[in-house]
C-alpha positions in Angstrom: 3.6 -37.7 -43.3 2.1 -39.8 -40.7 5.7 -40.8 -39.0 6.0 -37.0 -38.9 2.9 -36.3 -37.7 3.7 -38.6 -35.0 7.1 -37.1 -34.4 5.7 -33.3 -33.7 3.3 -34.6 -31.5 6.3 -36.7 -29.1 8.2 -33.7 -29.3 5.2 -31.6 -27.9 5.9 -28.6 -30.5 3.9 -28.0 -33.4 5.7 -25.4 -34.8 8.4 -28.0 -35.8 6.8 -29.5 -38.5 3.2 -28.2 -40.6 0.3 -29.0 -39.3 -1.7 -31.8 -41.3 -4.7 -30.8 -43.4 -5.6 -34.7 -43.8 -8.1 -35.5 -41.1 -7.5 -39.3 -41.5 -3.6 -38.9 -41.2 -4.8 -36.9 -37.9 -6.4 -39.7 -36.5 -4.1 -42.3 -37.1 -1.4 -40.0 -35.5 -3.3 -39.2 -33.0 -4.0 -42.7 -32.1 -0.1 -44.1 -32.4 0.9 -41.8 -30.0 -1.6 -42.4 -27.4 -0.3 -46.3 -27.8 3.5 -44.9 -27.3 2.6 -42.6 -24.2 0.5 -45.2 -22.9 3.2 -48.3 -23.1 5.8 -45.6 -21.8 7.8 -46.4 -24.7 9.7 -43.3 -25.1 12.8 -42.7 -23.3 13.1 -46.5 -21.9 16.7 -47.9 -22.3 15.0 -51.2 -23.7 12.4 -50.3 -25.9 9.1 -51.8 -25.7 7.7 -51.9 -29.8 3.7 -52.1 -29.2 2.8 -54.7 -32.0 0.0 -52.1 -32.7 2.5 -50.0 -34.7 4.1 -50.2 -37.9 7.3 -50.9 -38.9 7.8 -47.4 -39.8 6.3 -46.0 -36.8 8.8 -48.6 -34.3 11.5 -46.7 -35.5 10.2 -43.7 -33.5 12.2 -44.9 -30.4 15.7 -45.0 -30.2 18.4 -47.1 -29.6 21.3 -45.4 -26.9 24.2 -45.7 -29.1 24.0 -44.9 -32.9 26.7 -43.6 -35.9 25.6 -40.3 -36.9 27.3 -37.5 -39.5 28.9 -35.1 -37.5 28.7 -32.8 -40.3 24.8 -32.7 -40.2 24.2 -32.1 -37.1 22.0 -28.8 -37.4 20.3 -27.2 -34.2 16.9 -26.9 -35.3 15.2 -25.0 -32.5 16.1 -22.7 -29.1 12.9 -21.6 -27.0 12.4 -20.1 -23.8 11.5 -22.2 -20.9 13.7 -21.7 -17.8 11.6 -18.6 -16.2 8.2 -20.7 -17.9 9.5 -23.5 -15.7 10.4 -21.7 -12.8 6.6 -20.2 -12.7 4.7 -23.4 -13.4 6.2 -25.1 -10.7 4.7 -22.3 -8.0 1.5 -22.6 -9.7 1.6 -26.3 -9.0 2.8 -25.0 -5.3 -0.4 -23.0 -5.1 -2.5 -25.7 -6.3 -3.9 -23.2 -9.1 -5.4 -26.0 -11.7 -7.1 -27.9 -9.1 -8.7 -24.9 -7.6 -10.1 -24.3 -11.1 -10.8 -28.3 -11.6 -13.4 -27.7 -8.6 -15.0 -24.4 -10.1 -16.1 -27.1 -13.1 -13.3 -25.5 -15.2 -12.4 -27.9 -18.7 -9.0 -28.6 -18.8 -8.5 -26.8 -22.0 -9.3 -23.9 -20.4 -7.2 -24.6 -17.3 -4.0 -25.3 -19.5 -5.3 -21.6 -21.1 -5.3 -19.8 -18.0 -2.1 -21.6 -16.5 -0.3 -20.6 -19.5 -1.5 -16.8 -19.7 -0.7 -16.3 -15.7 3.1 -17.6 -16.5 2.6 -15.1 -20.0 1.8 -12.7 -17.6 4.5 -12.5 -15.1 7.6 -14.0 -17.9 6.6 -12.1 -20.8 3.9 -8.9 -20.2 2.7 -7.6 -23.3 -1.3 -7.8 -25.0 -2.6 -10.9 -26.3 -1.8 -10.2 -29.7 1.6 -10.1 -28.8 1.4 -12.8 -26.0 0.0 -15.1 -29.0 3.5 -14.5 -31.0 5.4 -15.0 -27.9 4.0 -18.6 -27.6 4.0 -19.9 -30.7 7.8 -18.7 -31.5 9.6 -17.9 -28.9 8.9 -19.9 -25.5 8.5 -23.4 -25.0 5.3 -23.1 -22.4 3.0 -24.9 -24.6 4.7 -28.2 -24.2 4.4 -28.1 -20.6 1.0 -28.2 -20.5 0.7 -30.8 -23.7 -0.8 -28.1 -26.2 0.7 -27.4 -29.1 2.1 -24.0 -29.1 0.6 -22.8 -32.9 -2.9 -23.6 -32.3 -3.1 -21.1 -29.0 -4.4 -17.8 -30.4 -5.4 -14.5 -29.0 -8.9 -15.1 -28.7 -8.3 -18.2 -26.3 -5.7 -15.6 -24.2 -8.9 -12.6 -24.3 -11.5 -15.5 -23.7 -9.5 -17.4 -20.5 -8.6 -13.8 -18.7 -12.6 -12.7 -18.3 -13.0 -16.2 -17.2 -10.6 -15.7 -14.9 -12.1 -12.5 -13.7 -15.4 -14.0 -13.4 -13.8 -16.7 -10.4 -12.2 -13.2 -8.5 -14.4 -13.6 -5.7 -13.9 -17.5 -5.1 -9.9 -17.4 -6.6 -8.8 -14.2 -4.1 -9.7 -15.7 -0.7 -8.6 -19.0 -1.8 -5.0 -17.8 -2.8 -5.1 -16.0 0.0 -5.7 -18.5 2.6 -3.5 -20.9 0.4 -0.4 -18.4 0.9 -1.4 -18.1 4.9 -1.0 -22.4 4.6 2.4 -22.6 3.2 4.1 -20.3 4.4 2.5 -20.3 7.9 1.4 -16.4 7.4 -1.2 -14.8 10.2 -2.2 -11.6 8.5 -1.3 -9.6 11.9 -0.8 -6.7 9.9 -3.0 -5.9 6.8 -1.6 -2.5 4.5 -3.9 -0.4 1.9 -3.9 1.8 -0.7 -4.6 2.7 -4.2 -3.2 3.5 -7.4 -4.1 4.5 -10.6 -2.5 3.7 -13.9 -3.7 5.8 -16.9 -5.2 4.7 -20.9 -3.8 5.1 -24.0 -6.5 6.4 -26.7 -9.7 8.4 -26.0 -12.0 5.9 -24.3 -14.8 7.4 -24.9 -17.4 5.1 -23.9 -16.0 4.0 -20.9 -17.6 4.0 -17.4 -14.0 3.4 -15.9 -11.8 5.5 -17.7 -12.3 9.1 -15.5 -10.2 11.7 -15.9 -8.5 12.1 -12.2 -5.2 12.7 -10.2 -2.4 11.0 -11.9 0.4 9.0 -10.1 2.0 9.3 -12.8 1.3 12.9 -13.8 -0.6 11.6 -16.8 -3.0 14.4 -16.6 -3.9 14.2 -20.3 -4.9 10.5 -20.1 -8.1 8.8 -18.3 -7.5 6.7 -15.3 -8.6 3.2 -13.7 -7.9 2.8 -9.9 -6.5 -0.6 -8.2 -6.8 -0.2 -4.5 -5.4 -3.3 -2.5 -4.8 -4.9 0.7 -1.7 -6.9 0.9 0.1 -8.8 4.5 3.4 -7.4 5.3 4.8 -10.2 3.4 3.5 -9.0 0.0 0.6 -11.0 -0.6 -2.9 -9.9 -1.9 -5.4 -10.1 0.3 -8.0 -8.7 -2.0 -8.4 -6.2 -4.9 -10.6 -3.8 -6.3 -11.3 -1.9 -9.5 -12.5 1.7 -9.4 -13.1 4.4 -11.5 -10.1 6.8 -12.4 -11.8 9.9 -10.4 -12.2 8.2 -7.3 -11.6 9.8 -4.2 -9.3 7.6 -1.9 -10.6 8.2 1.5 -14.1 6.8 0.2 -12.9 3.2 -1.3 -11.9 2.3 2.3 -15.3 1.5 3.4 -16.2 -1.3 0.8 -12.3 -2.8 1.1 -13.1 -3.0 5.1 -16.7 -4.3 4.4 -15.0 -7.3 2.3 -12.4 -7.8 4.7 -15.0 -7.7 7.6 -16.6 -10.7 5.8 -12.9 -12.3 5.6 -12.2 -12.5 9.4 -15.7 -12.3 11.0 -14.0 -15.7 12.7 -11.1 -15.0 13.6 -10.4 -13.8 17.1 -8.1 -11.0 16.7 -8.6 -9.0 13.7 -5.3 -7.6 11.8 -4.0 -4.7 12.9 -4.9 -1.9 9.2 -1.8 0.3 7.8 -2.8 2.8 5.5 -1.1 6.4 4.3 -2.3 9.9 5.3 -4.8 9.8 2.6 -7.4 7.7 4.0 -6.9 8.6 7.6 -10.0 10.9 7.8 -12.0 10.7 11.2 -14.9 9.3 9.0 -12.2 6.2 8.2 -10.6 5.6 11.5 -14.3 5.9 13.3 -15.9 3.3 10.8 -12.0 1.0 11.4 -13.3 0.8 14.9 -16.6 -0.2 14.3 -15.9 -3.0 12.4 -13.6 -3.7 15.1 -10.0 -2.7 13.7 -7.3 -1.3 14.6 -5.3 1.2 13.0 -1.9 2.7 12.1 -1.1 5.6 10.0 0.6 9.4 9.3 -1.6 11.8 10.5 -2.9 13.7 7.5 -1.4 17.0 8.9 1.3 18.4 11.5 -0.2 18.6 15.0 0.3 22.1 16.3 -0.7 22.1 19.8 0.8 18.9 21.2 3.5 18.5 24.8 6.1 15.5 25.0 4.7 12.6 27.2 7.7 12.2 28.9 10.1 15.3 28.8 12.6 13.9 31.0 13.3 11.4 28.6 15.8 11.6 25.6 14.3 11.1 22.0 14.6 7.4 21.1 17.6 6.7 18.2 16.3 4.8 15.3 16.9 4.3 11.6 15.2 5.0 7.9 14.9 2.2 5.5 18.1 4.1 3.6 20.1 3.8 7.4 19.8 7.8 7.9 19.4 8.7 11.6 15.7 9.9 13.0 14.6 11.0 16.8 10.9 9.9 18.1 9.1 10.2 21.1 5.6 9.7 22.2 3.2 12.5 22.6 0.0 13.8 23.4 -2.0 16.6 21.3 -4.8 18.8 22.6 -8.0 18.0 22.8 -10.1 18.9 19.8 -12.7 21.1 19.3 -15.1 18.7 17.6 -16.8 16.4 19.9 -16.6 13.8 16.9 -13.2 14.4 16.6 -12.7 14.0 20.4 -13.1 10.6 19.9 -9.8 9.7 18.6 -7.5 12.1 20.9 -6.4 9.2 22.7 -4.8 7.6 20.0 -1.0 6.9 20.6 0.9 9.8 18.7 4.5 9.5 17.9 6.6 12.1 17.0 9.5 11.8 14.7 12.1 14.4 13.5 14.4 13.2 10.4 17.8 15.5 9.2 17.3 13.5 6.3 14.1 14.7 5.9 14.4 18.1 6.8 17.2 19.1 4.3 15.0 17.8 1.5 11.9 19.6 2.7 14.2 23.2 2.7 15.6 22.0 -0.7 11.9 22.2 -2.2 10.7 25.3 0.1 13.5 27.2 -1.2 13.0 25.6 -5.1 9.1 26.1 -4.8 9.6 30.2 -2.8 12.0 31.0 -6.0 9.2 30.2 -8.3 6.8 31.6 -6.3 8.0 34.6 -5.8 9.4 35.4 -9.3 6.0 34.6 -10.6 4.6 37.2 -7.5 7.7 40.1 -9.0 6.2 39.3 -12.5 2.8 40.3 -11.5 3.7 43.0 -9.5 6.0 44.6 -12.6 3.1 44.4 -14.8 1.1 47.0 -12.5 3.2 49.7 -13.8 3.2 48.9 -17.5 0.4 50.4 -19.6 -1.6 47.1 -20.4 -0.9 45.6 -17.5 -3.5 43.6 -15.7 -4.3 46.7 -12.6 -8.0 46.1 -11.4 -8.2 44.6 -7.9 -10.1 41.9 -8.8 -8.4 40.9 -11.8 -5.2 40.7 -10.0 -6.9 38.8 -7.0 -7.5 36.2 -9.4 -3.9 36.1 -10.7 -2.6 35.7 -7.3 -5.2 32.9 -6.9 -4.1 30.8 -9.4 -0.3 31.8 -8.2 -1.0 30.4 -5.0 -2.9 27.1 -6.3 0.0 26.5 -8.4 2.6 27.2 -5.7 0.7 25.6 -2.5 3.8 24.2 -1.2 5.2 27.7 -0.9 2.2 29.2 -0.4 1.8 28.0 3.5 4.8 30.4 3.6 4.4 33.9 2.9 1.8 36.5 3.7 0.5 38.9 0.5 -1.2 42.2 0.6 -2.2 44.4 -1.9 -1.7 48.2 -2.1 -5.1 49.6 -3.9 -7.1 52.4 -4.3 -10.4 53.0 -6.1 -10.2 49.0 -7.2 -6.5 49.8 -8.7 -3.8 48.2 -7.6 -0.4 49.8 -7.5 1.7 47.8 -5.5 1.9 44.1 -4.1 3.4 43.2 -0.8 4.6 40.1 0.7 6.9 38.7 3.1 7.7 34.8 4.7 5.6 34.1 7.8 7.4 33.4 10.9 6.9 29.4 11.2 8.4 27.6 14.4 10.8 25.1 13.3 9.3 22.3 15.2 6.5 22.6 13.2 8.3 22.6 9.7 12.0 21.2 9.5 12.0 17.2 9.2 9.0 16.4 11.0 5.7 14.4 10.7 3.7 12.1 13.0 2.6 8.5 13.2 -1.0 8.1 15.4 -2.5 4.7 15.8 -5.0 3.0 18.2 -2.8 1.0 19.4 -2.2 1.6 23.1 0.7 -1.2 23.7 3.2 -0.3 21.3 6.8 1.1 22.1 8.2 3.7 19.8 10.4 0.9 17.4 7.3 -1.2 17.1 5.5 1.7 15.8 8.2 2.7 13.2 8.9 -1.2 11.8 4.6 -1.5 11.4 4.8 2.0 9.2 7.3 0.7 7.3 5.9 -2.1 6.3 3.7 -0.1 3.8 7.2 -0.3 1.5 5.8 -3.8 1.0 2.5 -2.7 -1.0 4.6 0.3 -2.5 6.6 -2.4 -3.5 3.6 -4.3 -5.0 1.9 -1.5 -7.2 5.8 -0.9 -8.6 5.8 -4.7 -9.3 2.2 -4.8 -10.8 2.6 -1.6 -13.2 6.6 -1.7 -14.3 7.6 -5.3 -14.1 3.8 -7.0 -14.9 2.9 -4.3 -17.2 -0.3 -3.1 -16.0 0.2 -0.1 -17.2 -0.7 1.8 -19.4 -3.8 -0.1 -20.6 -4.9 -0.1 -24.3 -8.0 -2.2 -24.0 -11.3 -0.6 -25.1 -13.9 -2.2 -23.2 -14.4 -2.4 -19.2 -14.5 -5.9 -19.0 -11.2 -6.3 -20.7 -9.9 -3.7 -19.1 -10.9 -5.4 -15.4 -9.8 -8.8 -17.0 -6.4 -7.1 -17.7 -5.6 -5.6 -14.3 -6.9 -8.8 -12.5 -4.8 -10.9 -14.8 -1.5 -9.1 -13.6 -2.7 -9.5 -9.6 -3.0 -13.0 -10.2 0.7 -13.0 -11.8 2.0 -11.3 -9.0 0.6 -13.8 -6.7 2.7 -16.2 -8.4 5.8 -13.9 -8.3 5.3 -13.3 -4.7 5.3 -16.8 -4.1 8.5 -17.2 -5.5 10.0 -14.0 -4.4 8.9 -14.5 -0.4 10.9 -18.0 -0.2 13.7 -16.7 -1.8 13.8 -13.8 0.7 13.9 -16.4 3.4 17.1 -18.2 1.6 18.7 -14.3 1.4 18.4 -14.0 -2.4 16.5 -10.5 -2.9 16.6 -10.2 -6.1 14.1 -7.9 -8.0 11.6 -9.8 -10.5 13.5 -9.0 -13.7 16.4 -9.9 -12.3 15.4 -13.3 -11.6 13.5 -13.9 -15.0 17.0 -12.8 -16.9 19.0 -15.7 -15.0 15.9 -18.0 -15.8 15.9 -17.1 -19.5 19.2 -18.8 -19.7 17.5 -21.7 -19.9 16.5 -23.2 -23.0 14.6 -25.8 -24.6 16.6 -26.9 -27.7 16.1 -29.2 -31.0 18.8 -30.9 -32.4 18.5 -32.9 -35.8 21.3 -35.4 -37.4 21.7 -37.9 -39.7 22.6 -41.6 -38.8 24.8 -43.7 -41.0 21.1 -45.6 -42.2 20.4 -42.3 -43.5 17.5 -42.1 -40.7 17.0 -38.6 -39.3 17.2 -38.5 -35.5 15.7 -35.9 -33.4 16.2 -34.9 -30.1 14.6 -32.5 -27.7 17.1 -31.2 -24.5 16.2 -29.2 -21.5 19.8 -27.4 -21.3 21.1 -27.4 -17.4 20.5 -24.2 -15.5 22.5 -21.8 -14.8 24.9 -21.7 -11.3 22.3 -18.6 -11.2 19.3 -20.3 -11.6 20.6 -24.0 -10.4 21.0 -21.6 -6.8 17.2 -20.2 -7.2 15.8 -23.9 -8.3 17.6 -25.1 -5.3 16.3 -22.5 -2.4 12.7 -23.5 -3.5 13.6 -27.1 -3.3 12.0 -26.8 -7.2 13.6 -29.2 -10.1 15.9 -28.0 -12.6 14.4 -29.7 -15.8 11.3 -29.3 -17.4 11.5 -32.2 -18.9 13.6 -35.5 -19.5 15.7 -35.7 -23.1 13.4 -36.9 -25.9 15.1 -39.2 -28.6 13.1 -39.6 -32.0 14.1 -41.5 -35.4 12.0 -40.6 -38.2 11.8 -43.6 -41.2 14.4 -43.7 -43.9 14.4 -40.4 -46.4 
């Protein structure tokens, strides 16, 4: 028992042999193989036997060259550890254990969070299932030292609100950390904000609101994630809302926090944001904090001349390659005094094909409904319980038009009445100029110095946190949540920012090395990797164990090599247990 003891703990994977019940057989294991680890006896081509040990426990090491049975050779073991390696070695890139060593972290508890990030971004599930994952299925235990069966669920619930608790020391230092090796200046900062929705009633919850639904989840409550990333795909910083949330409002604190970030730094990055949060109220408090801005203006201008009409349109091209025409303009002044203030933003106008063939596909999809449910109403006038009083009928075209707002901008209604009866209803298409509807939308910005292709490659860059949020909720499995409580629920959603930290890391150099693959891509050619136990018998009827790191992949050899990581986890471990 105690040779075995010893073996299991060598090997670094408890799950190969029952744990003992007999504390003193514990300790003397314990102590043996603190003797071989600390005389480097393992895996030397001339042994070292510590004359501490027994003659039972010298024959753990092994001799290069030995007669085994063929014929019981039996592969004990297969585990995961090629995408568990891959991960580890950007948190060692990032420095993430000794960032925690300073916060007065135990070790325990670092090796519990280092192994829960790499769960996190390899294998996203819940803890219950995370704690299954470890202690069967991946070999991440023995990279840290721990053995993989005495990790539970409670450690993985425990070390994620622990994690949560450093989020306003761990974010800025990740953040600058990024910045440092990859030589990143945050020119360029992009926001927004998601929501991802709960499974189960949630009751009792001061997050879970019922709100607008990204994903049309309008049966489930909501938590909101807004973030600010750099154009490379990095988190700047992160915060949790309630599901009902109105977007335009969570820019304040998010500029407040990033206020705080840069209050040193001489040029402030230049803020990317979508329609939604470009109120006046936003872009007027952006400038008073001393930011500029760039974003789609949250509606068509209508009153607006070319700046230069003797000029053609400038050519450029989608992120798909389709064809669009810009040009800079200027609109009218407005008739606000406050809203004055922002007329001399640089306005660029842009007209896409592309674009416009979409928007008549879904004028002419979103009309047909419209006015079919319009004829539907009106056919009901003549039937004898039919819905016929004005304001009864006022109402039904109300919710017709709320339902059908996209169509609605379209068409002009009437109806024919008399004495508060309606017997007829009229409508007919407004007559729109097509500058103002086909393909076209505008990009304003403070800005003064930027030509028309600048402007376009900035907005674009907002792919990159579109990218993100995809990342976070399909591939990191933010979404949905299940978790019943607010703090586990926080703990959750931080935990998966924190993995995409890591999987950004990885991701950005590999960009640079022209491998763009998406993150599930790159964990399958990872998973190729194994950890593996093999067992035999020599011809002293001694059992010999031995623990392999298979070679990568030409896959993953090709991703280990463009971040100059290594391709093992670990060296080949050779064990002979005593005569059976």
């Amino acid at each position: 028992m105690l040779a075995d003891r010893v073996e299991m703990l060598l090997l670094g994977n408890s799950s190969l042999f029952s744990d003992s019940n007999d504390v003193g057989i514990e300790a003397l294991a314990q102590f043996f193989y603190k003797k071989i680890v600390e005389k480097k006896t393992l895996e030397q081509k001339e042994a070292v036997h510590p004359a501490l040990l027994s003659d039972d426990l010298k024959s753990v090491l092994v001799k290069n060259s030995r007669n085994v049975d063929l014929d019981s050779i039996v592969t004990e073991e297969v585990r995961e550890i090629g995408s568990e390696w891959l991960c580890y070695q950007a948190i060692e890139q990032l420095a993430i254990a000794s960032f925690l060593k300073e916060q007065g972290w135990e070790q325990k508890w670092i090796n519990y969070a280092i192994i829960h990030i790499i769960g996190k971004a390899v294998y996203p599930c819940s803890e219950h299932k995370a704690e299954y994952w470890i202690r069967n299925n991946s070999d991440i235990a023995s990279l840290l030292g721990m053995e993989s069966q005495k990790i539970t669920r409670h450690h993985l619930y425990e070390v994620s609100r622990k994690l949560y608790q450093t989020k306003l020391d761990i974010e800025p230092y990740l953040s600058h950390k990024t910045n440092t090796l990859f030589d990143i200046q945050d020119k360029i900062i992009l926001y927004d904000l998601t929501n991802t929705y709960f499974e189960g009633r949630k009751e009792n919850s001061e997050l879970a609101q019922f709100g607008r639904s990204k994903e049309k989840r309008g049966d489930a409550k909501l938590v909101s994630l807004a973030l600010v990333t750099n154009a490379e795909g990095f988190v700047k910083y992160s915060k949790i809302y309630q599901g009902n949330i109105s977007e335009p409002g969570t820019l304040l604190q998010t500029i407040e926090a990033l206020s705080a970030a840069t209050s040193s730094v001489e040029r402030k990055p230049l803020i990317v944001m979508d329609a939604s949060f470009s109120t006046i109220e936003n872009m007027a408090m952006l400038k008073e904090n001393g930011f500029e801005y760039l974003s789609v203006t949250r509606s068509k201008l209508r009153d607006y001349t070319v700046v230069d009409p003797n000029q053609p349109t400038v050519e450029l091209q989608d992120n798909r390659g389709n064809k669009i025409n810009v040009e800079f303009v200027t609109k009218k002044p407005s008739k606000k005094e406050e809203d004055r203030k922002h007329d001399n933003d640089t306005f660029l106008h842009i007209r896409s094909d592309k674009k416009a063939v979409k928007e008549a596909s879904m004028e002419a999809k979103f009309s047909s409904k419209f006015e079919a449910e319009l004829l539907n109403l009106t056919a009901g006038l003549s039937r004898p319980r039919g819905t016929k009083k004005s304001e009864k009928v006022a109402e039904r075209i109300g919710r017709i038009k709320e339902k059908y707002a996209y169509a609605n901008k379209f068409y002009d209604i009437e109806m024919e009445q008399k004495e508060g009866i309606v017997s007829n209803i009229v409508y007919k298409r407004k007559t729109m100029e097509t500058k103002f509807t086909d393909g076209v939308y505008f990009i304003r910005t403070s800005k003064t110095n930027l030509e028309e292709a600048s402007i376009w490659a900035i907005y674009n860059t907002l792919t990159e946190i579109e990218a993100t949020f995809r990342t976070l909720k399909t591939d990191l499995a933010i979404r949905p949540v299940h978790h019943q409580k607010d703090q586990n629920t926080e703990a959750h959603i931080f935990l998966g920012v924190l993995a995409y930290q890591v999987v950004a890391t990885i991701r950005h150099q590999l960009k640079t090395k022209n491998i763009n693959d998406s993150w599930r891509t790159i964990i399958m050619k990872m998973n190729t990797q194994k950890s593996v136990v093999t067992s035999m018998m020599d011809t002293d009827n001694k059992k010999i164990v031995i623990k392999t790191c298979s070679q990568p992949s030409s896959d993953a050899k090709a991703i280990y090599k463009a971040l100059n990581y290594k391709n093992e986890a670990f060296q080949r471990k050779n064990i002979v247990c005593p005569e059976t």
